[in-house]
C-alpha positions as CSV (number, residue, x, y, z in Angstrom):
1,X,0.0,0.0,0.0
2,X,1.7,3.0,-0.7
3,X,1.5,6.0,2.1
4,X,0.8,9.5,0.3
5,X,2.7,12.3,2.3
6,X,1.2,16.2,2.3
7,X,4.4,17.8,3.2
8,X,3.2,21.2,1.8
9,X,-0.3,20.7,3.9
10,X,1.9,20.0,7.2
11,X,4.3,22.7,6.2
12,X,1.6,25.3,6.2
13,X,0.1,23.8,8.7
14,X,2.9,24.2,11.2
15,X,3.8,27.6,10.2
16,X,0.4,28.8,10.8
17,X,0.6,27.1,14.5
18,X,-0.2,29.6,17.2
19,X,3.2,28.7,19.0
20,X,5.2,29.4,15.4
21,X,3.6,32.6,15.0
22,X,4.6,33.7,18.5
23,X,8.3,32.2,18.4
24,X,8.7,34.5,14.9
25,X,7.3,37.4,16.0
26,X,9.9,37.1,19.2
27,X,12.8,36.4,16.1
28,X,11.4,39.2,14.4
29,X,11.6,41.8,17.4
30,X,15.5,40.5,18.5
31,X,16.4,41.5,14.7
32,X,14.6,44.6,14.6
33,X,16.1,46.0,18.2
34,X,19.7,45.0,17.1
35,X,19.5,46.9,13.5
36,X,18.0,49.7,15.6
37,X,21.0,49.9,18.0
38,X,23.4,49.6,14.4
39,X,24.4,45.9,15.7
40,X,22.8,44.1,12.2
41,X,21.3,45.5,9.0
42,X,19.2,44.1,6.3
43,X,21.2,41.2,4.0
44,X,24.4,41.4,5.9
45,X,24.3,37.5,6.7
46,X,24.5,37.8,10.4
47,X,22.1,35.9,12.6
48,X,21.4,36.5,16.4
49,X,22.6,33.7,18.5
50,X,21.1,33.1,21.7
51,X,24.3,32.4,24.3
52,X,23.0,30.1,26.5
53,X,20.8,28.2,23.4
54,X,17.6,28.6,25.1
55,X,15.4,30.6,22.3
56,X,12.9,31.5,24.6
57,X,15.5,33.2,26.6
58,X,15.4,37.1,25.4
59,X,17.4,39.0,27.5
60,X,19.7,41.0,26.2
61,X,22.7,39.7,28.2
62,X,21.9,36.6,26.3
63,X,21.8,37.7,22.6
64,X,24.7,38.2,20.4
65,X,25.2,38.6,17.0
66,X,27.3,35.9,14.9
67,X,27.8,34.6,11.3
68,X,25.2,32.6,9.8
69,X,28.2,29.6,9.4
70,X,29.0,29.7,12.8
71,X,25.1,29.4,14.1
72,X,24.5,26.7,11.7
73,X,27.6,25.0,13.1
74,X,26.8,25.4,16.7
75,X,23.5,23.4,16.0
């Protein structure tokens, strides 16, 4: 029997989740107070790393800004 897989039903699906839409609007707020304090700018291939890994956590203590190489390599 052969299993038929929506993978563009769940991705939509997922990204329309309650939870995702917080977690990105939380992403989208780090990003916009570090190009507002001149640490970032639009395109320049920098990511904000959260020290500790915990994504929830939002202090500012615990956000820096790194490459996006060396983010995907921490994960």
């Amino acid at each position: 029997m052969a299993y038929s897989k929506d993978s563009k039903g769940e991705y939509k699906k997922y990204h329309k989740s309650t939870r995702m839409k917080k977690e990105r609007a939380l992403r989208n707020k780090n990003r916009r107070e570090l190009t507002r304090n001149g640490k970032v700018r639009k395109g320049d291939g920098k990511h904000i790393d959260h020290k500790d890994g915990n994504p929830k956590n939002n202090s500012k203590k615990n956000l820096r800004v790194v490459s996006a190489r060396k983010n995907r390599k921490k994960q």
